[in-house]
C-alpha positions, 0 to 999 in steps of 0.5 A: 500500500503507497504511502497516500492510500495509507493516509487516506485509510488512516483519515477514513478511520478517524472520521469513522470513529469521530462519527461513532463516538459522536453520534453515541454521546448524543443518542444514549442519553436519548434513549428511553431508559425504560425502553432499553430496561426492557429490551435488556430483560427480554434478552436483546444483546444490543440493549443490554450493552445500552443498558450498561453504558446507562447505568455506569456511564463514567467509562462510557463518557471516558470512551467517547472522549479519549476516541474523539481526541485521538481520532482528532489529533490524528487526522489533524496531525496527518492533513497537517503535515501533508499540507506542510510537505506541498505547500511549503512555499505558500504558508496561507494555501496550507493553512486555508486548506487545514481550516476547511478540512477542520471544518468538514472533519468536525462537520461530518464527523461531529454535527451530522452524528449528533443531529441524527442519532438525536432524532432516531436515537433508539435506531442508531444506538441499536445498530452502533453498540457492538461497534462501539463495543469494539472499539472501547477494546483498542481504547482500553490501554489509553483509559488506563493511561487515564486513569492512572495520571487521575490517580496520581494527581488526585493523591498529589492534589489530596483530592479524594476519589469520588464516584459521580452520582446523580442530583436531585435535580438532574434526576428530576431533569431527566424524569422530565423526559420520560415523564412525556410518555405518561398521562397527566395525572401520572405526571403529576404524581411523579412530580409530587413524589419529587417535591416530597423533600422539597415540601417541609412539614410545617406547610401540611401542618393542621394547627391545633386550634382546627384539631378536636383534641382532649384532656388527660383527665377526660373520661373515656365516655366523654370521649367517645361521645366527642368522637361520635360528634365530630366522627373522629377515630383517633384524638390527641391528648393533652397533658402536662410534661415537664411542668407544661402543657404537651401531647402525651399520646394518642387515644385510638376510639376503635381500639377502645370500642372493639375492646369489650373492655368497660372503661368506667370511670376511665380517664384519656391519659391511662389509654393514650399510646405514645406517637411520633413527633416530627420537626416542623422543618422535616422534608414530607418525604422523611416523615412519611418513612418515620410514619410508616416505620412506627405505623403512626397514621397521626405525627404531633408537629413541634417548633423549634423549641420543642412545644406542639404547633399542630399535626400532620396526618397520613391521609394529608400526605396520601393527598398531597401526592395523589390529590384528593378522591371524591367519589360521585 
């Protein structure tokens, strides 16, 4: 083979590669995640090789970069010196020619890709994976030349090793997009779920002035009949705690109805359970685990000094992720 048709081989191969690696960047994170997830379970190799690259894709975004810059350089490396060797004596030839062959390089090579695995993403990501499998082998010895000078400079730098995890709000970003395949009322759950850590108790609290609530020393007959009255199952019961007036419990009427025991002369303190108290400045999302691990359908909310402001109920939180059901 003559030493032109080498290079011409040479440069055919760098465009191709810049073309892969282009065009993969910009069509995976593309793709439906779930599309892929399910294509991989079903027992699609292609897919599966996605699916990977989805789920870890530092060595994926590592690929892509180290074979754009060796595929770069060495094109431009070789029309560099071609052009250097013909045209010596006409230095602003050279240099016209080298510029309009960057910009077919990086036009064929780098825009085209990315414009059309971006509109057909699953079909040419589909087709280019066993390809680009492939082509992570040869570039493996160069990721590990990579990475070992991160490792170096990390320890020159007292940099710690980290591995890239996602954010809220790049997770939100990305639900945005699978998000357009659902119904509205699933989007709007989905994006309720999300607000959980952002809503703070303190904004679904019930203050106790609109909470029927009794007294320690109430009797349990009183308190059934304020039950019946206000058709209430579970009532907070006021106490006195280190000298002050604090909730010491809850009184569950069904437990006290369906006991068959008679609680003559009984009073509210001698039945109330203890609950669970949250900070009014707890995200929903932490007093919802908190709620369900102890099974508490009702939370007393305090202050900051520790003294009760209001509560926040199960059925609060159910509605403000799936709105409230009314039934016509």
């Amino acid at each position: 083979m003559s030493e032109t048709a080498l290079k011409v081989a040479c440069i055919v191969i760098c465009f191709a590669v810049s073309f892969l690696c282009s065009g993969m960047e910009a069509g995976l994170f593309s793709l439906s995640r779930f599309r892929i997830k399910s294509l991989a379970t079903r027992g699609h190799a292609r897919a599966k090789i996605l699916a990977d690259y989805l789920e870890a894709p530092e060595r994926f975004l590592m690929s892509v970069m180290i074979g754009n810059t060796i595929a770069g350089f060495t094109a431009f490396g070789i029309v560099a010196a071609t052009l250097y060797k013909r045209f010596s004596h006409s230095g602003i030839v050279a240099v016209a020619l080298f510029f309009g062959f960057v910009f077919l390089f990086y036009t064929v090579s780098d825009l085209l890709p990315k414009m059309m695995y971006r509109a057909q993403p699953e079909r040419f990501c589909l087709v280019s994976a066993r390809a680009f499998r492939i082509l992570q082998v040869f570039l493996r010895p160069f990721e590990w030349i990579v990475e070992r000078v991160v490792t170096i400079l990390s320890a020159i730098l007292h940099i710690p090793p980290k591995r890239i995890f996602l954010g809220r709000n790049e997770i939100r970003f990305m639900m945005e997009e699978w998000l357009k395949n659902m119904s509205t009322d699933e989007q709007t759950m989905v994006r309720r779920v999300l607000d959980l850590q952002v809503l703070r108790v303190k904004h679904l609290t019930k203050p106790f002035s609109e909470v029927v609530t009794v007294d320690a020393s109430t009797l349990v007959e009183d308190v059934l009949t304020v039950a019946q009255t206000f058709n209430f199952t579970r009532l907070p019961v006021w106490g006195m705690k280190d000298g002050r007036k604090h909730i010491i419990g809850i009184i569950d009427v069904d437990e006290v109805v369906f006991s068959g025991v008679q609680f003559t002369g009984t009073v509210a303190g001698e039945l109330a359970k203890p609950v669970t108290s949250v900070d009014e400045d707890l995200p929903v999302g932490v007093a919802l685990s908190r709620m369900r691990r102890v099974g508490d359908r009702i939370a007393i909310v305090t202050q900051k000094d520790g003294r009760p402001m209001g509560i926040v109920t199960l059925t609060d939180i159910v509605q403000t992720i799936f709105g409230r059901v009314e039934f016509v």
